[in-house]
C-alpha angles and dihedrals in degrees: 000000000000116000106228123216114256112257112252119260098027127111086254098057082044082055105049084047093069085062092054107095094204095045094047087050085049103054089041092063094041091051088046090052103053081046094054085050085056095253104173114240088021099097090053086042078056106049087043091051084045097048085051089047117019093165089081097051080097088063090063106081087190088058100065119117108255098252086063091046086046091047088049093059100048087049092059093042099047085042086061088209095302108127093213095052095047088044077054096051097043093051088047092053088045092052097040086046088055092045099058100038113092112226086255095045115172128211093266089047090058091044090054101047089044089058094047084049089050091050092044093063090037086064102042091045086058091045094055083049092047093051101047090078143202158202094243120087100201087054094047086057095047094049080049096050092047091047091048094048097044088053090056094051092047088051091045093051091050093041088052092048091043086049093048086043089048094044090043087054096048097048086053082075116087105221116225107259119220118199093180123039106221098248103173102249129110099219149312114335 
């Protein structure tokens, strides 16, 4: 027996669509997108059409985390508009990222090397602001401030990721239990 193609326009042709990759990535964007534009009932479309097929949620740039969104803007902002610097940055976030994150890393890992990764860029963005130099003293001072400040958050970010490292490894240890403190005494008594 031939199986015939669903006519178009029947649940059954709806149906045979949802198996269709390109028609499924499709719809996804289209529905992003008339969520993005604030159509009401498409975010939750959206959401439906996500929870069937969560290997598109990648394809949904306003559905990065906000570290991403955060590492995104600094590279752009170190990069200075030059596609090849930008390309440099970004491989240098991804690298230090991949660095700091264990094999097994947990939600609060990847929050805390993206945030070493955010303050990274943030500094280097100020430095390159610091060195460009200028005339003006008051300038001067507030490239040095933000250089300054930016260090300390980038010292605080890698000091907070190295302390819950440190804590996590600690707490992998069982500690010996002990039920009776020695007291020195033989017994009762």
């Amino acid at each position: 027996m031939i199986k015939r193609k669903p006519k178009e326009g029947t649940p059954a042709w709806d149906k045979s669509l949802r198996g269709n990759a390109r028609f499924v990535q499709e719809t996804i964007r289209s529905v992003a997108d008339r969520a993005a534009a604030g159509e009401p009932g498409a975010a939750d479309l959206l959401a439906r059409w996500l929870a069937e097929h969560p290997e598109h949620r990648a394809d949904i740039k306003a559905l990065d985390d906000l570290t991403t969104k955060a590492v995104e803007a600094w590279v752009e902002l170190a990069g200075g508009g030059h596609p090849v610097a930008e390309q440099a940055a970004r491989d240098e976030a991804a690298a230090l990222r991949a660095e700091l994150l264990p094999p097994d890393a947990g939600l609060l890992d990847r929050v805390l090397a993206g945030a070493v990764v955010v303050a990274h860029l943030s500094h280097a963005h100020a430095a390159l602001a610091a060195a460009a130099g200028t005339d003006l003293p008051g300038v001067r001072d507030a490239r040095d401030r933000r250089l300054s400040s930016a260090q300390k958050r980038l010292l605080a970010a890698a000091k907070g990721l190295r302390t819950v490292a440190a804590k996590k490894h600690q707490g992998a240890r069982t500690p010996q239990l002990r039920l009776f403190a020695d007291t020195g005494t033989a017994g009762p008594g």
